[in-house]
C-alpha positions in Angstrom: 0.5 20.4 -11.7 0.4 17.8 -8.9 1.8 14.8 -9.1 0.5 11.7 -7.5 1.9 10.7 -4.3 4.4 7.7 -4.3 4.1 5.4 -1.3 6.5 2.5 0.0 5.3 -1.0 1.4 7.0 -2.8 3.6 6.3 -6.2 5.0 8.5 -6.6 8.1 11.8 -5.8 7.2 11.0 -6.6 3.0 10.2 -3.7 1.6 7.3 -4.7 -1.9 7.0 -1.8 -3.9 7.2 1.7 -4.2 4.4 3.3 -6.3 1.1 5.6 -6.7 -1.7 4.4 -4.6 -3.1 1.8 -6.3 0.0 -0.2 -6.3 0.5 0.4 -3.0 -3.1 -0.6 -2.2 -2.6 -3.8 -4.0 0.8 -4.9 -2.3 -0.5 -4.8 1.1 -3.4 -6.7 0.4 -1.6 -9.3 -1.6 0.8 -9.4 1.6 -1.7 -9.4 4.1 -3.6 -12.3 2.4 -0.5 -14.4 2.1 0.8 -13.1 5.4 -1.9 -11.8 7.7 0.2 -12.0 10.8 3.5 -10.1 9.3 2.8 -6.4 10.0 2.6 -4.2 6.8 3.5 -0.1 6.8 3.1 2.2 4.2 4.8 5.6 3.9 5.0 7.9 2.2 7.9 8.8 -0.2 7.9 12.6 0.5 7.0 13.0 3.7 8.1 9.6 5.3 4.5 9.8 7.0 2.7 6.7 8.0 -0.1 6.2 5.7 -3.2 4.3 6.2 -4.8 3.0 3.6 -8.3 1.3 3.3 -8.0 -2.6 2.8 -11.1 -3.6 3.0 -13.4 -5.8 0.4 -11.6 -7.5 -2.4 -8.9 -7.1 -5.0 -11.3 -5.3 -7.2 -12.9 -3.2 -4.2 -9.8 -1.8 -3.7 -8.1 -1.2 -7.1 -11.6 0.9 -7.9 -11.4 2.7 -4.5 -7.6 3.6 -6.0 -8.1 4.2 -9.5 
């Protein structure tokens, strides 16, 4: 069985969550709204690879695109 992937978000030096995809979706674009000139990364937990995830729309746009 595979497990979904758990991801870690930082803002600058703060790191907001760890979590499956959709949480990880939703903290960056919570901290980009508030924040949009503090840089956000994502990585993930296993790997410790940058991950890029898609942002774009709104709140609901990307909790469906991560469901």
């Amino acid at each position: 069985m595979t497990s979904e992937p758990l991801y870690a978000v930082f803002q600058a030096a703060r790191r907001l969550t760890v979590g499956p995809p959709a949480e990880a979706a939703r903290a960056a674009y919570k901290a980009l709204a508030a924040q949009p000139d503090a840089p956000v990364i994502v990585l993930d937990r296993a790997t410790g690879q940058v991950i890029d995830l898609d942002l774009r729309g709104d709140a609901a746009a990307i909790q469906a695109r991560y469901a």
